[in-house]
Biopython code that builds the backbone (N, CA, C, O; Angstrom):
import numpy as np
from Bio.PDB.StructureBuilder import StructureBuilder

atoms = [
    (1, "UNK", "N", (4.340, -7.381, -10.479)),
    (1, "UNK", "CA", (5.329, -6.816, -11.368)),
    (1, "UNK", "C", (5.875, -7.938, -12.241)),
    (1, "UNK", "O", (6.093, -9.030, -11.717)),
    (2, "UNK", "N", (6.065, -7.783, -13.279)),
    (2, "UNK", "CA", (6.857, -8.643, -14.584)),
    (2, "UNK", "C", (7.733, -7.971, -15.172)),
    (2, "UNK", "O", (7.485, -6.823, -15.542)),
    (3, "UNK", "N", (9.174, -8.669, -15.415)),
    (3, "UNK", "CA", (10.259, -8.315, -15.826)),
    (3, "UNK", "C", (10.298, -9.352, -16.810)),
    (3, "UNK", "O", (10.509, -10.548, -16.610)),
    (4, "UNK", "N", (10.001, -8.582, -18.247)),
    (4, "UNK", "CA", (10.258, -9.671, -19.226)),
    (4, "UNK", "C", (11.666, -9.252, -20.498)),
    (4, "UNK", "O", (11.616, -8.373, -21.359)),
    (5, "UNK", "N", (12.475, -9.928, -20.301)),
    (5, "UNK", "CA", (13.790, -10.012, -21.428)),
    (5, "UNK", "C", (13.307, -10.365, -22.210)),
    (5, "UNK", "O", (13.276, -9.594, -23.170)),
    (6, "UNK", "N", (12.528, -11.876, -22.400)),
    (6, "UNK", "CA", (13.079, -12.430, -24.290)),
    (6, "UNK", "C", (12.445, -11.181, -25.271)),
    (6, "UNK", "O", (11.871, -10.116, -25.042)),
    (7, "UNK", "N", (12.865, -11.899, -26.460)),
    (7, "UNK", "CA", (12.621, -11.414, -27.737)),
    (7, "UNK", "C", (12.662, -12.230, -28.583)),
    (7, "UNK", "O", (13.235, -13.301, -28.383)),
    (8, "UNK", "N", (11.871, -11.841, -30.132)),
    (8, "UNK", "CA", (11.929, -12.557, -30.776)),
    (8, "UNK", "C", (12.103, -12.575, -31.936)),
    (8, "UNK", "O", (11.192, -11.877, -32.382)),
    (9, "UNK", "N", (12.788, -12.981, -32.873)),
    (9, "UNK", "CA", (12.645, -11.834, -34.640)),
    (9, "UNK", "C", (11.385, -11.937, -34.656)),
    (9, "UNK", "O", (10.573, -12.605, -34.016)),
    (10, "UNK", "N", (11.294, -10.803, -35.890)),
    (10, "UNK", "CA", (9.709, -10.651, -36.245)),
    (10, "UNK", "C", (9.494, -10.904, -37.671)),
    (10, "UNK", "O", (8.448, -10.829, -38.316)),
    (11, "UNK", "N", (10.640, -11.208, -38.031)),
    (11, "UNK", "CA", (10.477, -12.333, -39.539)),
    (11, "UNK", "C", (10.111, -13.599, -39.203)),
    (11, "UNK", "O", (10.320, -14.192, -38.144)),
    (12, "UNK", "N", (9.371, -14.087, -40.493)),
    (12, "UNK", "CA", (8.581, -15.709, -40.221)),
    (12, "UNK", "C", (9.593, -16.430, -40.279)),
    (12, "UNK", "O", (9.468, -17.410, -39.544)),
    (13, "UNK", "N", (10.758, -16.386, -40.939)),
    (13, "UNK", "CA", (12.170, -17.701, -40.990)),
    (13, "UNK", "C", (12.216, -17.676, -39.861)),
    (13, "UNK", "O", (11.360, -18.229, -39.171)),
    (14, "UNK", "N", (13.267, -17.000, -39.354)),
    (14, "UNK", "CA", (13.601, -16.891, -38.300)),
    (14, "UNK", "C", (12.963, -17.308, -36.996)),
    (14, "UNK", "O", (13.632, -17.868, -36.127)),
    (15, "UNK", "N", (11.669, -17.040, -36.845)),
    (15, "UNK", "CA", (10.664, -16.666, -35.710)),
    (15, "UNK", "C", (10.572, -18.471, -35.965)),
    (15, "UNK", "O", (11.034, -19.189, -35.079)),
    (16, "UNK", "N", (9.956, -19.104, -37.211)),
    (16, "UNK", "CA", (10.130, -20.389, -36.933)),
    (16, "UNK", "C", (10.936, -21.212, -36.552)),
    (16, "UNK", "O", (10.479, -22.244, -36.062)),
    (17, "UNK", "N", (12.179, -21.067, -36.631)),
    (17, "UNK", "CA", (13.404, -21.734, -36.437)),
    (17, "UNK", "C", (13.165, -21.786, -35.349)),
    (17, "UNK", "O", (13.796, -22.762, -34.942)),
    (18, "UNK", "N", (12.222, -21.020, -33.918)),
    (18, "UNK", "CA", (12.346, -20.961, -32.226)),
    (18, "UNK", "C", (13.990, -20.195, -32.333)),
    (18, "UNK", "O", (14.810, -20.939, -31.795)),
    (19, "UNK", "N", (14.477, -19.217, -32.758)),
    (19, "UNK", "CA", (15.313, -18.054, -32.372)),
    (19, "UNK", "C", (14.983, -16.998, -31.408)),
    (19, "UNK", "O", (14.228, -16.042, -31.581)),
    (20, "UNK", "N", (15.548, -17.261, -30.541)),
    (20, "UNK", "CA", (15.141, -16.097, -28.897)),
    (20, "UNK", "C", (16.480, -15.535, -28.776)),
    (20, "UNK", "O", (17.573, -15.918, -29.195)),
    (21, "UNK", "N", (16.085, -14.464, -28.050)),
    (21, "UNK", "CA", (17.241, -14.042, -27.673)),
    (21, "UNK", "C", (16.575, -13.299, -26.463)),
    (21, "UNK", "O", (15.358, -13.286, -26.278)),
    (22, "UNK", "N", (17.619, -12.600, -25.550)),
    (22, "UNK", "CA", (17.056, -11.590, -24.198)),
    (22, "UNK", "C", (17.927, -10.316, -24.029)),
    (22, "UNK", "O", (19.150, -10.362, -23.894)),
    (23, "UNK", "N", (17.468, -9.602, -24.042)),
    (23, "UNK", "CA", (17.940, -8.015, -23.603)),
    (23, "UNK", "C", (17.614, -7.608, -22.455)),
    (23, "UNK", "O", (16.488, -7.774, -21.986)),
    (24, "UNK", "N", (18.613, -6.993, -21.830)),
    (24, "UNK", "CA", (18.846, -6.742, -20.385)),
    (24, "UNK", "C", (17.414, -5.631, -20.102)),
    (24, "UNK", "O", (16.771, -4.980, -20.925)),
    (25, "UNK", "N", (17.262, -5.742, -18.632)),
    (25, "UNK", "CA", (16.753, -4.505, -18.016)),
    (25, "UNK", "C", (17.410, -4.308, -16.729)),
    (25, "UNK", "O", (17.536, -5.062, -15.764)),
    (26, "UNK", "N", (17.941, -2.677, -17.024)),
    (26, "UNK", "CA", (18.382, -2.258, -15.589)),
    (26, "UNK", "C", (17.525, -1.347, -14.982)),
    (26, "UNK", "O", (16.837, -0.483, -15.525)),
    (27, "UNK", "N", (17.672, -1.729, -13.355)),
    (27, "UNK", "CA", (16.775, -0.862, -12.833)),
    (27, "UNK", "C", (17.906, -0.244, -11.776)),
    (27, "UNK", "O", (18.724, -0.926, -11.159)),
    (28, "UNK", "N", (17.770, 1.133, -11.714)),
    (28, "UNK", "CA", (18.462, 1.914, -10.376)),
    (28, "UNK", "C", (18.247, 1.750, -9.283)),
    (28, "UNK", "O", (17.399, 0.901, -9.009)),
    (29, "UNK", "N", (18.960, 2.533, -8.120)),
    (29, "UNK", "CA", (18.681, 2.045, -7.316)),
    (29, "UNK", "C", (17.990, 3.013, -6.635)),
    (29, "UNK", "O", (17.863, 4.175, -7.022)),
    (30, "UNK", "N", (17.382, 2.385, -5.264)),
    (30, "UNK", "CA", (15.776, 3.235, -4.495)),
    (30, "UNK", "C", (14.845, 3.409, -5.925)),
    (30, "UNK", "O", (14.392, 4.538, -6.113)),
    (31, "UNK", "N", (14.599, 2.571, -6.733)),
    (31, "UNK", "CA", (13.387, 2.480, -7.552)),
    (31, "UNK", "C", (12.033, 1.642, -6.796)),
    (31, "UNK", "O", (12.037, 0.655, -6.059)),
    (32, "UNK", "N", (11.004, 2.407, -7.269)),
    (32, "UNK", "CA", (9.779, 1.726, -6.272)),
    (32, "UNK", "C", (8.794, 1.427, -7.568)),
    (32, "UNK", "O", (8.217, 2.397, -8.060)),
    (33, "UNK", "N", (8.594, 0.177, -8.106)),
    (33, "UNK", "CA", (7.756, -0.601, -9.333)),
    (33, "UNK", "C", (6.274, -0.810, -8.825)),
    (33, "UNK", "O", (6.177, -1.826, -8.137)),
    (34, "UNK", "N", (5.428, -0.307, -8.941)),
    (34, "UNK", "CA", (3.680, -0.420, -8.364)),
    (34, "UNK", "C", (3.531, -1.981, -8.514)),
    (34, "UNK", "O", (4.301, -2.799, -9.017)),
    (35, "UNK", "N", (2.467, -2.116, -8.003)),
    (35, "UNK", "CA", (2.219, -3.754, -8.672)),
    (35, "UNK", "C", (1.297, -3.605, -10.121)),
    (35, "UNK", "O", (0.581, -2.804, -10.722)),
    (36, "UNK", "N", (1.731, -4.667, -10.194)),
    (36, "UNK", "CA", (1.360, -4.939, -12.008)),
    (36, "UNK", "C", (2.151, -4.757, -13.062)),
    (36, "UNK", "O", (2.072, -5.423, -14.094)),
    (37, "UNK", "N", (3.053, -3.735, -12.830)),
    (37, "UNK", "CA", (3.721, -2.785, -13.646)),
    (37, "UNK", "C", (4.403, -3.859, -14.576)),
    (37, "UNK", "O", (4.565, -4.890, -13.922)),
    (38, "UNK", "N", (4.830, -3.976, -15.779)),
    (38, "UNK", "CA", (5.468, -4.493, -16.583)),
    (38, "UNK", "C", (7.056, -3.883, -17.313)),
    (38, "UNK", "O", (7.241, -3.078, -18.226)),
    (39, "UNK", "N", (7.461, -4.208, -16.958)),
    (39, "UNK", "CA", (8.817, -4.150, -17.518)),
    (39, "UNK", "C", (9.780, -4.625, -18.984)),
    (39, "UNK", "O", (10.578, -5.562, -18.951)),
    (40, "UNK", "N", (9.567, -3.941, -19.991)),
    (40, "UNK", "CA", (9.625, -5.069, -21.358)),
    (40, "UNK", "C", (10.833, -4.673, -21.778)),
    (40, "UNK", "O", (11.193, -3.514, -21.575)),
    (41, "UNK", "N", (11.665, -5.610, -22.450)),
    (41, "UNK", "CA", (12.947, -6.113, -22.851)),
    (41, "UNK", "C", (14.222, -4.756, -23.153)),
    (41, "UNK", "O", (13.908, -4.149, -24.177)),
    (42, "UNK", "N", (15.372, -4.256, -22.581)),
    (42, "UNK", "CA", (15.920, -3.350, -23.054)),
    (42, "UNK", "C", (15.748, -2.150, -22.258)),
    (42, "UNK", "O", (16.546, -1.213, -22.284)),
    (43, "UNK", "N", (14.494, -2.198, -21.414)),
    (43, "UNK", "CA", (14.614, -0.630, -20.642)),
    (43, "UNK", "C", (15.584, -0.544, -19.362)),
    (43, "UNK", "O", (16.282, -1.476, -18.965)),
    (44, "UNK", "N", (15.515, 0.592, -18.851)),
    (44, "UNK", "CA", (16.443, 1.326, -18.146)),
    (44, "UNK", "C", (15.658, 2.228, -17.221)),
    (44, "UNK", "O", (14.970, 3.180, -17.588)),
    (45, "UNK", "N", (15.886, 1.719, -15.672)),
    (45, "UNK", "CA", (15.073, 2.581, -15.180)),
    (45, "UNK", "C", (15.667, 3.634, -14.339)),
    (45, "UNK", "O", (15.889, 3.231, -13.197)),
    (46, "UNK", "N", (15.978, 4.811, -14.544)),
    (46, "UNK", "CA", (16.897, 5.225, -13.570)),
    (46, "UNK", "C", (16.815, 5.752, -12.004)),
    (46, "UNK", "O", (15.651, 5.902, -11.632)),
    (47, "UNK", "N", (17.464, 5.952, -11.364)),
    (47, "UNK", "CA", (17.244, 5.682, -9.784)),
    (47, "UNK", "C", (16.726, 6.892, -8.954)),
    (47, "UNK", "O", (16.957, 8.082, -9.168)),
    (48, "UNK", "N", (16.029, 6.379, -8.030)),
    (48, "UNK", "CA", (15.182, 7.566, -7.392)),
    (48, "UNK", "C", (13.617, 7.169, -8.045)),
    (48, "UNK", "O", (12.637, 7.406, -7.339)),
    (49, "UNK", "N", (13.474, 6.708, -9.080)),
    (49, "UNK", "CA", (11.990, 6.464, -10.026)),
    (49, "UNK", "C", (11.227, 5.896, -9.252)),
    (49, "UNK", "O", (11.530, 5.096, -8.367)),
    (50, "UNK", "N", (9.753, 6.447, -9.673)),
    (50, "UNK", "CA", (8.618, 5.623, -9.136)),
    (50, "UNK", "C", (8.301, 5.129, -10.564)),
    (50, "UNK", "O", (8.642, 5.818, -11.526)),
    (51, "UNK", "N", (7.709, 4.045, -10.717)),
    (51, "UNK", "CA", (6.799, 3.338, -11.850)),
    (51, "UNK", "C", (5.405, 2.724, -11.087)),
    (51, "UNK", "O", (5.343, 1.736, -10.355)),
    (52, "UNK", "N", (4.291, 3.653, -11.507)),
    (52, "UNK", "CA", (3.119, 3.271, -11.174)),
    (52, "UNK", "C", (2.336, 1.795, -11.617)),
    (52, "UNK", "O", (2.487, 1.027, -12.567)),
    (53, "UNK", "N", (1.444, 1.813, -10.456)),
    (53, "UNK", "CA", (0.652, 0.696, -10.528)),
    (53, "UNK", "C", (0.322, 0.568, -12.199)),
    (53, "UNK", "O", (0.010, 1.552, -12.870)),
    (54, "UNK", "N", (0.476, -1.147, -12.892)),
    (54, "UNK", "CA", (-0.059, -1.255, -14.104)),
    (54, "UNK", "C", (0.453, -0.688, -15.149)),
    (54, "UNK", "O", (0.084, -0.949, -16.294)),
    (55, "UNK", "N", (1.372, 0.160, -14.851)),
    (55, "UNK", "CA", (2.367, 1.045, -15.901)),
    (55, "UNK", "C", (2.789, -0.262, -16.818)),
    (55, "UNK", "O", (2.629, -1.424, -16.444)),
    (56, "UNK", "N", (3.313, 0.104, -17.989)),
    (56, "UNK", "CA", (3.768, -0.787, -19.171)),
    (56, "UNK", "C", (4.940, 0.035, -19.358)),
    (56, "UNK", "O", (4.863, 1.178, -19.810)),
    (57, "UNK", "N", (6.053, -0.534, -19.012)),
    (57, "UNK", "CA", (7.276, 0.414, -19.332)),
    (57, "UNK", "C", (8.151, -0.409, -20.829)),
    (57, "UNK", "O", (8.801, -1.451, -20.916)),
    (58, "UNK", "N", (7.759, 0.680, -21.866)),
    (58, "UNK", "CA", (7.973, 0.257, -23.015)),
    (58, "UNK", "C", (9.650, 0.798, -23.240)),
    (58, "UNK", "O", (10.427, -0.008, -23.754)),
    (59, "UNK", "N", (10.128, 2.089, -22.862)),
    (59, "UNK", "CA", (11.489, 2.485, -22.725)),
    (59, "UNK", "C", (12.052, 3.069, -22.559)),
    (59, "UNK", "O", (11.665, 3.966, -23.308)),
    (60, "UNK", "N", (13.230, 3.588, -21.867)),
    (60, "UNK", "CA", (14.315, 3.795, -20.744)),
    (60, "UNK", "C", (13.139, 5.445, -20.221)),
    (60, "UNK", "O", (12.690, 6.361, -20.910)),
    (61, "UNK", "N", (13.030, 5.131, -18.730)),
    (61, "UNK", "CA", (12.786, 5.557, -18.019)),
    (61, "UNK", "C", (13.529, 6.675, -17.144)),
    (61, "UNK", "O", (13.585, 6.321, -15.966)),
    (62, "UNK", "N", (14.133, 7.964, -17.392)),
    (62, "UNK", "CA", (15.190, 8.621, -16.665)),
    (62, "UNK", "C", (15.086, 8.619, -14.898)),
    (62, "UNK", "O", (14.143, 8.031, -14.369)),
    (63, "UNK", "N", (15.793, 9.096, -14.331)),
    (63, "UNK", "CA", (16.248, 9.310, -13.284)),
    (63, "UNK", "C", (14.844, 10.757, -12.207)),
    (63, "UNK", "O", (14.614, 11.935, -12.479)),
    (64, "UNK", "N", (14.339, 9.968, -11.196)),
    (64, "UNK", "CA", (13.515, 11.115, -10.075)),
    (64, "UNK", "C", (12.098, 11.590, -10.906)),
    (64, "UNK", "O", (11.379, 12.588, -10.920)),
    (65, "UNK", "N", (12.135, 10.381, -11.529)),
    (65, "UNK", "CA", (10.591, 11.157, -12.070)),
    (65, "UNK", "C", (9.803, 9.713, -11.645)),
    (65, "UNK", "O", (10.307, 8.667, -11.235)),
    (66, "UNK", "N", (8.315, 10.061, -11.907)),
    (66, "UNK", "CA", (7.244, 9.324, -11.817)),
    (66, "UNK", "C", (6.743, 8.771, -13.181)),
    (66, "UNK", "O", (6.560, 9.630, -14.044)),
    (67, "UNK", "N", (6.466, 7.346, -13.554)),
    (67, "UNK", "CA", (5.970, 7.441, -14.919)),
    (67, "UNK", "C", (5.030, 6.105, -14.614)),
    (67, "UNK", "O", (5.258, 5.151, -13.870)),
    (68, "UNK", "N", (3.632, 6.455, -15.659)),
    (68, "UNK", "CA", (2.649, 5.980, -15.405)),
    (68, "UNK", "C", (1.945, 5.589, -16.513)),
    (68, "UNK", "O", (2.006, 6.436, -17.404)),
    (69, "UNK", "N", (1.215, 4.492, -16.823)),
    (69, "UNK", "CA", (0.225, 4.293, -17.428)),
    (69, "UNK", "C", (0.956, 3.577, -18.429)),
    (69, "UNK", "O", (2.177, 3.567, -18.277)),
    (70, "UNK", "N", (0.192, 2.606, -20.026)),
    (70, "UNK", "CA", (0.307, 2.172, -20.806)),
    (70, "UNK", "C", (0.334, 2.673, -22.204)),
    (70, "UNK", "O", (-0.781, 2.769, -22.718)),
    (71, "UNK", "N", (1.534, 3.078, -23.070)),
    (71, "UNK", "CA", (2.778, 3.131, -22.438)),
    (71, "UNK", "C", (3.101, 4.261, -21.375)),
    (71, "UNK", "O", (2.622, 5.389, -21.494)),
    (72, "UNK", "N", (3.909, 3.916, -20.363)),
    (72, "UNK", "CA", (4.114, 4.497, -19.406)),
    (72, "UNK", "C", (4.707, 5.597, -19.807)),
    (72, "UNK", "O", (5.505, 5.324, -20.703)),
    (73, "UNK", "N", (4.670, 7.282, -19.428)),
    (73, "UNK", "CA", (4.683, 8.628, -19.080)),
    (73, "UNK", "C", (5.505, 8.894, -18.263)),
    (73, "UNK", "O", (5.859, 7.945, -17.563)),
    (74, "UNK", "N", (6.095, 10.132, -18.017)),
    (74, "UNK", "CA", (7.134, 10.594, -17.200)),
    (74, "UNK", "C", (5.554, 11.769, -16.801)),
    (74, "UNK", "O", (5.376, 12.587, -17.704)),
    (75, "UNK", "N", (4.708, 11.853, -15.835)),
    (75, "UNK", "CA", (4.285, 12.701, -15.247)),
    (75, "UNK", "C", (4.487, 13.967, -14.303)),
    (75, "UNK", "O", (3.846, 15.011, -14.183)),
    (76, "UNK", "N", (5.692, 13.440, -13.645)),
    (76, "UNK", "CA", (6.203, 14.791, -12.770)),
    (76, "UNK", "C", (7.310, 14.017, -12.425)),
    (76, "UNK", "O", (7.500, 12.801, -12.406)),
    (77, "UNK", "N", (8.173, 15.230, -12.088)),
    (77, "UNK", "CA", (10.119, 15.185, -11.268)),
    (77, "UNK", "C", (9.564, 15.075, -9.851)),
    (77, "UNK", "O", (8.513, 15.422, -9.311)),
    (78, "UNK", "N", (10.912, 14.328, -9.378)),
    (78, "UNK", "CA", (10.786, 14.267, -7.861)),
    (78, "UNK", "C", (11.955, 15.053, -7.711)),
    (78, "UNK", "O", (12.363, 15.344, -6.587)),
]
sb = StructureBuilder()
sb.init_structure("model")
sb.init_model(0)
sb.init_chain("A")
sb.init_seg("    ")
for serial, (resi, resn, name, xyz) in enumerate(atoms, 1):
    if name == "N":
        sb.init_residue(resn, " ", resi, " ")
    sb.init_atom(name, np.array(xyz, "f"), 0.0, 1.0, " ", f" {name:<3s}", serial, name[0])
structure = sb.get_structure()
């Protein structure tokens, strides 16, 4: 599993200057992350969630569901 914050502008000034910044990720609680799964800057995972193996969680994830794949899916409620 990878939990990645930074960011970066996506203008060339900026982006050269080395300007970073990081945006939070929250995850709920009894969340179960597969391995591999990626976690990218700003999401929200809410609690009760499964996030499958290799999933790419691009953003906010609600509450008792399953979500899967690249970008990751809400497939079924628990």
């Amino acid at each position: 599993m990878q939990l990645l914050n930074p960011t970066h502008p996506v203008d060339p000034e900026p982006r050269r200057a080395k300007l970073e910044a990081a945006e939070p990720i929250t995850i709920g609680d009894n969340v179960w992350i597969g391995g591999g799964a990626i976690i990218l800057p700003g999401v929200t995972i809410g609690e009760n969630t499964v996030i499958g193996a290799g999933a790419v969680v691009t953003e906010d994830v609600g509450a008792n569901v399953v979500a899967v794949g690249n970008p990751a899916r809400v497939t079924r409620r628990l």
